[in-house]
PDB file of N, CA, C and O in Angstrom:
ATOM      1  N   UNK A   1     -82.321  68.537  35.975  1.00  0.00           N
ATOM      2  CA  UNK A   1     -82.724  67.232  35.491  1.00  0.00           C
ATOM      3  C   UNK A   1     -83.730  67.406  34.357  1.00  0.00           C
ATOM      4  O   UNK A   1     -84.687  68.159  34.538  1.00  0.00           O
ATOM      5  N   UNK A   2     -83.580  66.765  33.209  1.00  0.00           N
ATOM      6  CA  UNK A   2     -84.689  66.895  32.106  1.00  0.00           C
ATOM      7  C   UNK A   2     -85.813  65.810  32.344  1.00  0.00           C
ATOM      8  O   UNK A   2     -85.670  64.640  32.700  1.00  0.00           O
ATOM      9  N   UNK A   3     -86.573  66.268  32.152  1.00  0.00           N
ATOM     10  CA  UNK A   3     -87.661  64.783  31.905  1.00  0.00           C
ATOM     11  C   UNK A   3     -87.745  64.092  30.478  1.00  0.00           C
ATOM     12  O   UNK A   3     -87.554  64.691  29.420  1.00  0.00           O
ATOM     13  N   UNK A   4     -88.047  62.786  30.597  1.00  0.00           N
ATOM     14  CA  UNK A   4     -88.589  61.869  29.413  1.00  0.00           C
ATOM     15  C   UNK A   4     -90.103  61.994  29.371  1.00  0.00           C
ATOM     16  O   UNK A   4     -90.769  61.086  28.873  1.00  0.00           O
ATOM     17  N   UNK A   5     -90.565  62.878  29.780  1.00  0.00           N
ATOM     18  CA  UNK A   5     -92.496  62.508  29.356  1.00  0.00           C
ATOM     19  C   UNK A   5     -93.217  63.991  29.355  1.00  0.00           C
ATOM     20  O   UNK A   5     -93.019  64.808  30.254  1.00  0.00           O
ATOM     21  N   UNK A   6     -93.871  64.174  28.498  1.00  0.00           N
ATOM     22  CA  UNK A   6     -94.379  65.405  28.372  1.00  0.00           C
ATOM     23  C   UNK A   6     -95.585  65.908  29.831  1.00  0.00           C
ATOM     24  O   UNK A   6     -96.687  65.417  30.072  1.00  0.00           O
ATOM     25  N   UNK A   7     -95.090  66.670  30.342  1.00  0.00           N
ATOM     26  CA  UNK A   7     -95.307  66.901  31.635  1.00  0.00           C
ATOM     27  C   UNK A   7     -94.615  66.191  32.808  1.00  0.00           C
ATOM     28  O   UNK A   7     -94.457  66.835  33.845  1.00  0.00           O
ATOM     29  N   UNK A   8     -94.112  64.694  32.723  1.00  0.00           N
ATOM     30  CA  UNK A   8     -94.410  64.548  33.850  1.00  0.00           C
ATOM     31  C   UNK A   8     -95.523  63.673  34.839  1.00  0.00           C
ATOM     32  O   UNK A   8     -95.445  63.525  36.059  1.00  0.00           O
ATOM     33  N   UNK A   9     -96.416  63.227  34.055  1.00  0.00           N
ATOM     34  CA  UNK A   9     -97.575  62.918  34.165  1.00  0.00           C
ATOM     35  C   UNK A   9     -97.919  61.565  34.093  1.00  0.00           C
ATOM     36  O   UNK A   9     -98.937  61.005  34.499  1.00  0.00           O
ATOM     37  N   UNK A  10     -96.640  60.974  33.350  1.00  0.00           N
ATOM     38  CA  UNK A  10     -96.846  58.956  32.797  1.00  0.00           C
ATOM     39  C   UNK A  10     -95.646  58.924  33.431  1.00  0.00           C
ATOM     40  O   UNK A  10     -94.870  59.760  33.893  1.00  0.00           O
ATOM     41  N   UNK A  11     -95.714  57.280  33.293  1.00  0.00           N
ATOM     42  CA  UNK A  11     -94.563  56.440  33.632  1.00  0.00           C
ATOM     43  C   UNK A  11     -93.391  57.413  32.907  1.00  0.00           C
ATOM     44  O   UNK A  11     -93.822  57.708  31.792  1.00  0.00           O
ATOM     45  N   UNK A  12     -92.322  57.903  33.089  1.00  0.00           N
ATOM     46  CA  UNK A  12     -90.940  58.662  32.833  1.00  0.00           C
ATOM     47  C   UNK A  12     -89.589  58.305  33.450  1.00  0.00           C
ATOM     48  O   UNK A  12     -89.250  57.708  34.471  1.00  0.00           O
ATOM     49  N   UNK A  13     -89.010  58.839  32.541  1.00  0.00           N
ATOM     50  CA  UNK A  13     -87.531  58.934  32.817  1.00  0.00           C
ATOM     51  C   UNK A  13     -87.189  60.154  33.520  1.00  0.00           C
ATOM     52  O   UNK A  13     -87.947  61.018  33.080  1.00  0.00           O
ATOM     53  N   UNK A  14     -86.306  60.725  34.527  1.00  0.00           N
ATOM     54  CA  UNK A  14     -85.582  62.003  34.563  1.00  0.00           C
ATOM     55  C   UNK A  14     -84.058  61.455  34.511  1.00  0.00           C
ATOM     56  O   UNK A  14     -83.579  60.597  35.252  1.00  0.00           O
ATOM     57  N   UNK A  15     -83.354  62.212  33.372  1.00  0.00           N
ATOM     58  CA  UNK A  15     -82.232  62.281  33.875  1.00  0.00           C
ATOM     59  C   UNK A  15     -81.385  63.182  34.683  1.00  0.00           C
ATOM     60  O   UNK A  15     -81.829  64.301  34.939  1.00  0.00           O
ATOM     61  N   UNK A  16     -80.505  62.917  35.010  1.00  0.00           N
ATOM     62  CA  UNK A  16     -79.450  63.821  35.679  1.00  0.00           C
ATOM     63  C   UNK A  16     -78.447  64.223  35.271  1.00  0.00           C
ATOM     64  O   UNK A  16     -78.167  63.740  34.174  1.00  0.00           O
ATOM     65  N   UNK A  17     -77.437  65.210  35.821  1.00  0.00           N
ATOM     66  CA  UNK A  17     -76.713  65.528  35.357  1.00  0.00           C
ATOM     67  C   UNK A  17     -75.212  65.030  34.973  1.00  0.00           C
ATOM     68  O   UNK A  17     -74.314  65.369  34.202  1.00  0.00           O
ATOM     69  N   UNK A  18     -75.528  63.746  36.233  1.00  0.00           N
ATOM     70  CA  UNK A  18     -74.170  62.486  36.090  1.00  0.00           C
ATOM     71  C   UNK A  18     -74.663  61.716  35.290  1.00  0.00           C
ATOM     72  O   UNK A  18     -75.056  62.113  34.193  1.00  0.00           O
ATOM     73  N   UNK A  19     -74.724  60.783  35.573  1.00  0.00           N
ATOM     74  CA  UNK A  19     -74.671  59.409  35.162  1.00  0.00           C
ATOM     75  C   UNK A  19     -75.777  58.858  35.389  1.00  0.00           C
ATOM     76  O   UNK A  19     -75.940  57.805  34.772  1.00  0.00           O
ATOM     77  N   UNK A  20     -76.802  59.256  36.208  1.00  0.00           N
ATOM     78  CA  UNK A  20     -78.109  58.786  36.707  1.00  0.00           C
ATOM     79  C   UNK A  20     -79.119  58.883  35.826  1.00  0.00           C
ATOM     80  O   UNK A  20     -79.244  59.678  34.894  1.00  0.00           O
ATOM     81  N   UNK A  21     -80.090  57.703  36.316  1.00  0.00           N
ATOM     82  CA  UNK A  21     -81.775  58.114  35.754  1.00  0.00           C
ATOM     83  C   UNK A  21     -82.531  58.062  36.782  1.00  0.00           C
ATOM     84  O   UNK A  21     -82.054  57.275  37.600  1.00  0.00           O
ATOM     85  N   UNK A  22     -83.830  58.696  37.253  1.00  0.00           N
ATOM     86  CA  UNK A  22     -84.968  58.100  37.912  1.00  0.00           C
ATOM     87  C   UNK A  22     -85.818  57.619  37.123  1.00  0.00           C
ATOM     88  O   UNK A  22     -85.562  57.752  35.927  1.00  0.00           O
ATOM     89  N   UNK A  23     -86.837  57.052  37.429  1.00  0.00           N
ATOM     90  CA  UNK A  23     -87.608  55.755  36.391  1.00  0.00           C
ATOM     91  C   UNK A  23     -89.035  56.636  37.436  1.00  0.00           C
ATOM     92  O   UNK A  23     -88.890  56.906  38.628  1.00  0.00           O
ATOM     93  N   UNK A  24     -90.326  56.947  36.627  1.00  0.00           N
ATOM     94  CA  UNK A  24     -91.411  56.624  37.209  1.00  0.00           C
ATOM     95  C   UNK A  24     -92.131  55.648  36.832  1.00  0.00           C
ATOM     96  O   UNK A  24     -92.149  55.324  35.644  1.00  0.00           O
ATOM     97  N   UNK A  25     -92.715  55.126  37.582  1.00  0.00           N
ATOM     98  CA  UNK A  25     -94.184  54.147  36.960  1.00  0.00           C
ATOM     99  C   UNK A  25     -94.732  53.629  37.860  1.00  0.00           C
ATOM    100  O   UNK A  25     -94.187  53.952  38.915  1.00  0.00           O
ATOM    101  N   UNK A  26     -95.703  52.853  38.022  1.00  0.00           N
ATOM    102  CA  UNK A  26     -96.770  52.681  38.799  1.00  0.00           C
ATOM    103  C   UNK A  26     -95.956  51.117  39.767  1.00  0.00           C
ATOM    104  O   UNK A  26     -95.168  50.172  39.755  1.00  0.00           O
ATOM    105  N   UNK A  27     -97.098  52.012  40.574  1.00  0.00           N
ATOM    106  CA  UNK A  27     -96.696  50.784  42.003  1.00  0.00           C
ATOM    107  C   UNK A  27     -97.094  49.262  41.763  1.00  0.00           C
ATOM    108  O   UNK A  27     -98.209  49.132  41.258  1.00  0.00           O
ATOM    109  N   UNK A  28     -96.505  48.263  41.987  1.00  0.00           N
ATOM    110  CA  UNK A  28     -96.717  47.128  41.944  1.00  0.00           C
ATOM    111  C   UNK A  28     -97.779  46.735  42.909  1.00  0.00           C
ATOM    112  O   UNK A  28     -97.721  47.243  44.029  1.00  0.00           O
ATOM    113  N   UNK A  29     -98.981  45.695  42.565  1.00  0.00           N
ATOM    114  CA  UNK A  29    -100.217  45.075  43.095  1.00  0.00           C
ATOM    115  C   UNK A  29     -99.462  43.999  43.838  1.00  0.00           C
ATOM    116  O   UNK A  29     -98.258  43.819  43.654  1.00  0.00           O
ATOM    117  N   UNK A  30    -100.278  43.196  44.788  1.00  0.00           N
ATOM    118  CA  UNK A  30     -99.404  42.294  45.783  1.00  0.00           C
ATOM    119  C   UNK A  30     -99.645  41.292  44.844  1.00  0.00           C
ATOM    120  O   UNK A  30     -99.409  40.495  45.752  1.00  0.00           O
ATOM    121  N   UNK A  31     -99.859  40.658  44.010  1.00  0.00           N
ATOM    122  CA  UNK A  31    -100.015  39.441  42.999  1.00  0.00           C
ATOM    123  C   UNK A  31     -98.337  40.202  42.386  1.00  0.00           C
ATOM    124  O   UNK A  31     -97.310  39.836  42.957  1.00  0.00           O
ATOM    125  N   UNK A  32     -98.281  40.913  41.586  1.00  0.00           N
ATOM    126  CA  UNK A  32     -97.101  41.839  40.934  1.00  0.00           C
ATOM    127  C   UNK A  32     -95.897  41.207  42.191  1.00  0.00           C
ATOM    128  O   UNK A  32     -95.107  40.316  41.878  1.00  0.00           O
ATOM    129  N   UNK A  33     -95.911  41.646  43.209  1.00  0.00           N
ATOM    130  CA  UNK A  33     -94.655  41.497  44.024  1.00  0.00           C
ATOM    131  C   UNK A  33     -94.682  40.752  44.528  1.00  0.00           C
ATOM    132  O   UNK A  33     -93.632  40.550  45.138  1.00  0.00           O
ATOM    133  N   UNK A  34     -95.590  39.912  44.705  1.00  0.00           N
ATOM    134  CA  UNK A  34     -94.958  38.389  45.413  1.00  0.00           C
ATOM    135  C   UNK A  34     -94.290  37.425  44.211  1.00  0.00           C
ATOM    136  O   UNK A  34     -93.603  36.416  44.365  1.00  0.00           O
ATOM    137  N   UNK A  35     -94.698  38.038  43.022  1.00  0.00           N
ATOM    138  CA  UNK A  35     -93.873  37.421  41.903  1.00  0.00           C
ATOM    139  C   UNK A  35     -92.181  37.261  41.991  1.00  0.00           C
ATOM    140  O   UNK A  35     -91.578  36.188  41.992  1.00  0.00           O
ATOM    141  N   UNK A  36     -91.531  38.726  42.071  1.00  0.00           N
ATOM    142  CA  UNK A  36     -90.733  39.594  41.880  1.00  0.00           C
ATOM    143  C   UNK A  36     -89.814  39.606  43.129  1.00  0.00           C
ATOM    144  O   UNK A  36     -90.483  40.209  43.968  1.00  0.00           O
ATOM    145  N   UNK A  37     -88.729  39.285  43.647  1.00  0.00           N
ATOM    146  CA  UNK A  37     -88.152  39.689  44.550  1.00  0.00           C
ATOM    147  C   UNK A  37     -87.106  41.347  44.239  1.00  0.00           C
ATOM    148  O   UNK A  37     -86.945  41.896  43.149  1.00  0.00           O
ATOM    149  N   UNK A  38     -86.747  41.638  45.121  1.00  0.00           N
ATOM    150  CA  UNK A  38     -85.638  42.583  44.478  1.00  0.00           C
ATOM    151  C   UNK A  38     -84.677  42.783  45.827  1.00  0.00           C
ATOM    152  O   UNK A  38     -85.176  43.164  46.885  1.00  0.00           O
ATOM    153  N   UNK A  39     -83.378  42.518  45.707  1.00  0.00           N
ATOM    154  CA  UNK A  39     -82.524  42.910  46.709  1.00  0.00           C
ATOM    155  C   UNK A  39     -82.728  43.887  47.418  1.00  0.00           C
ATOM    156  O   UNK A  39     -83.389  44.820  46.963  1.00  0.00           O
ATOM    157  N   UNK A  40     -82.036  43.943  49.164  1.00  0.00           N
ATOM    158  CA  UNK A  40     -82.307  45.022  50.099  1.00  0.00           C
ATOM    159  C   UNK A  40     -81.798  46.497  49.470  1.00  0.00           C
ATOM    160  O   UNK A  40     -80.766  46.704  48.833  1.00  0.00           O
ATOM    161  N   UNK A  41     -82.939  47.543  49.882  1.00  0.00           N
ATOM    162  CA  UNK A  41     -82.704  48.415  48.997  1.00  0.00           C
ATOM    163  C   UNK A  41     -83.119  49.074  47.842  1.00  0.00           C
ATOM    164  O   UNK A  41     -82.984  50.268  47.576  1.00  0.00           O
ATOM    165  N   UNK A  42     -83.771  47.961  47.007  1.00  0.00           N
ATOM    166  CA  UNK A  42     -84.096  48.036  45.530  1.00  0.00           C
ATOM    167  C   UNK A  42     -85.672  47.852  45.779  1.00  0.00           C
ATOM    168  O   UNK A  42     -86.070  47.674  46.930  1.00  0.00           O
ATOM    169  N   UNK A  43     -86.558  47.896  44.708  1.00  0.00           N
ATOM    170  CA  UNK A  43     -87.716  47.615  44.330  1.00  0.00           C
ATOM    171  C   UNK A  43     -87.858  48.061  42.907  1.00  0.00           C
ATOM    172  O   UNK A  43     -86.988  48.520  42.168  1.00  0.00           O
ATOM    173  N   UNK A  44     -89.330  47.801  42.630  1.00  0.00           N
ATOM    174  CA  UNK A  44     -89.687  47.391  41.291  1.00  0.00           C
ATOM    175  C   UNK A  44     -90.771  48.500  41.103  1.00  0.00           C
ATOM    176  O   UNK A  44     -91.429  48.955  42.038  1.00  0.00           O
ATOM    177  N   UNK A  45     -90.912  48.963  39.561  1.00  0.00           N
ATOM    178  CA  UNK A  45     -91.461  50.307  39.381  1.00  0.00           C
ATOM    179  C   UNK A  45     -92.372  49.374  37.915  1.00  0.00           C
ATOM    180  O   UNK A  45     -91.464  48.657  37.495  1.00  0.00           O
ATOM    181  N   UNK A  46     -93.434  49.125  37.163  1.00  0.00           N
ATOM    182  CA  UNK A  46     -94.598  48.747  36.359  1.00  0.00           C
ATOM    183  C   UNK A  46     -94.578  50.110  35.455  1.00  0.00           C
ATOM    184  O   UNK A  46     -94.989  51.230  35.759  1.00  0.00           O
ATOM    185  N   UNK A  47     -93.881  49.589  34.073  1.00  0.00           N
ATOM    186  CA  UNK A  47     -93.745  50.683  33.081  1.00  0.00           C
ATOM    187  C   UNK A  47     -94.645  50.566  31.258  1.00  0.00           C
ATOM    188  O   UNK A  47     -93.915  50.576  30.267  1.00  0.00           O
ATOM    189  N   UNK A  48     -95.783  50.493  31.130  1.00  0.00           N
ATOM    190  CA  UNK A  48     -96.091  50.176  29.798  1.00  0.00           C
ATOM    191  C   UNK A  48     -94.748  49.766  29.101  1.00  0.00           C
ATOM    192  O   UNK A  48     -93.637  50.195  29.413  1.00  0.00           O
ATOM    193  N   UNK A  49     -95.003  48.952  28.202  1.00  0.00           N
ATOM    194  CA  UNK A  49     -93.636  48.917  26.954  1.00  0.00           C
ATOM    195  C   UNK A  49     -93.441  49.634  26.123  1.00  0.00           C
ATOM    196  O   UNK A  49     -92.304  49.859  25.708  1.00  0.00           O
ATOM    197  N   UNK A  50     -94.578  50.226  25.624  1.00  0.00           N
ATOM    198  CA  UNK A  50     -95.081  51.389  24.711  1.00  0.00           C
ATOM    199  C   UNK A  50     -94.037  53.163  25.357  1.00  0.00           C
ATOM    200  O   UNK A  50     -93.415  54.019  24.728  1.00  0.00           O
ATOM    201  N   UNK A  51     -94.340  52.977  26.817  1.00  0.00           N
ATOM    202  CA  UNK A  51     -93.689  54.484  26.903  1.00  0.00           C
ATOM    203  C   UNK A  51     -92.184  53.688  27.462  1.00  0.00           C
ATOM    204  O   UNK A  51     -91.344  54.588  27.448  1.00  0.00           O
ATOM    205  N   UNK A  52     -91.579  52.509  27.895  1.00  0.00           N
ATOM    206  CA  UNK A  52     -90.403  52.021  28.229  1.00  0.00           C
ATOM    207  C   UNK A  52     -89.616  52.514  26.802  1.00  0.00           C
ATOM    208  O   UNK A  52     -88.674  53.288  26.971  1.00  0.00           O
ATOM    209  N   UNK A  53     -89.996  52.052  25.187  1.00  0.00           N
ATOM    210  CA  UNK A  53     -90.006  52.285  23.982  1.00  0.00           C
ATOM    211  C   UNK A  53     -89.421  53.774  23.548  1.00  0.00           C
ATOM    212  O   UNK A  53     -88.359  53.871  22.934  1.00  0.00           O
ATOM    213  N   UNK A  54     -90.256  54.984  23.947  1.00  0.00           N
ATOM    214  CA  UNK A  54     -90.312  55.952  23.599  1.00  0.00           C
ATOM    215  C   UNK A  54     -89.360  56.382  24.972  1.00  0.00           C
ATOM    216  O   UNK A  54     -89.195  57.589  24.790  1.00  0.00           O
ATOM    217  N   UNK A  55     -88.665  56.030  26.221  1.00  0.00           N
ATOM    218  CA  UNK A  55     -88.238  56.291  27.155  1.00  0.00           C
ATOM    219  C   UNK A  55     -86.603  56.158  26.256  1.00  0.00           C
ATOM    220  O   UNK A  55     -85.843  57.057  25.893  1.00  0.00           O
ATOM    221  N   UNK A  56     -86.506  54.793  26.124  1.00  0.00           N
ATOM    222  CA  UNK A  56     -85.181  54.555  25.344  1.00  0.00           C
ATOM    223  C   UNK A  56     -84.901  55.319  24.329  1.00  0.00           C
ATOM    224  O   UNK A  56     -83.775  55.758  24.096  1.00  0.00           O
ATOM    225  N   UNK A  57     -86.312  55.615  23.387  1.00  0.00           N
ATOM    226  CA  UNK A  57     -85.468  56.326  22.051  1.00  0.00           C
ATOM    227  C   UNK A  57     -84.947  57.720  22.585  1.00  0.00           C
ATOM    228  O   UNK A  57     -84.033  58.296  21.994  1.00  0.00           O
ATOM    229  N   UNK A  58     -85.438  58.161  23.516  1.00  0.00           N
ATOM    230  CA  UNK A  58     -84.835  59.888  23.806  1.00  0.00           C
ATOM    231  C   UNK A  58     -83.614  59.369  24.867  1.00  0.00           C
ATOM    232  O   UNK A  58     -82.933  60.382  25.029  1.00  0.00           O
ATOM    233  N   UNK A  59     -83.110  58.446  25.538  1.00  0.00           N
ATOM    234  CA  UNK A  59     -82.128  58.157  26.229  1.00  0.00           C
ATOM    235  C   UNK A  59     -81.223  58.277  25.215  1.00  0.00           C
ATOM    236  O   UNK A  59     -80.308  59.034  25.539  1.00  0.00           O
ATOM    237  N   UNK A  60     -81.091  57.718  23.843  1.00  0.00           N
ATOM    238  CA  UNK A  60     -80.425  57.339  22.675  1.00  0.00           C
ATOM    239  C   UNK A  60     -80.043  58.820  22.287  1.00  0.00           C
ATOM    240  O   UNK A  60     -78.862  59.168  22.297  1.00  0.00           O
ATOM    241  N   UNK A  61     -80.945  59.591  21.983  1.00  0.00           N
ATOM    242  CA  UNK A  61     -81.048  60.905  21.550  1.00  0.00           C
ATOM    243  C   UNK A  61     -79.995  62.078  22.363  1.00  0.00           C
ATOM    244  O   UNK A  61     -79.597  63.172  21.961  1.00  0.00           O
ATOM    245  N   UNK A  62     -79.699  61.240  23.861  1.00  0.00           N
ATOM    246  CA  UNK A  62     -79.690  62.840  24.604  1.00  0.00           C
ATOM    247  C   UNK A  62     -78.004  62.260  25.038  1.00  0.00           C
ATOM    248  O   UNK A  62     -77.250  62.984  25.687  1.00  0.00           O
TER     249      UNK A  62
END
């Protein structure tokens, strides 16, 4: 799996070798998720736009 973030260390992408991504980013505050529902199963990951930005341009790239 490659990473999207130098180290490892910020909100990132990993991709895989299929078809997949994992997404990191920070945990949602209970104000954040009582907003937000997300189907059984799913949840919600808090990503700057700034590294969401720089996440996409190397998705584009690779």
């Amino acid at each position: 799996m490659s990473e999207l973030c130098n180290g490892g260390m910020c909100p990132a992408a990993i991709l895989t070798k299929g078809e997949h991504a994992f997404v990191q980013g920070y945990k949602l505050g209970d104000h954040e998720r009582a907003e937000l529902s997300a189907p059984p199963g799913e949840d919600f990951v808090r990503i700057p736009l700034s590294v969401l930005k720089k996440i996409a341009a190397q998705v584009v790239e690779a």
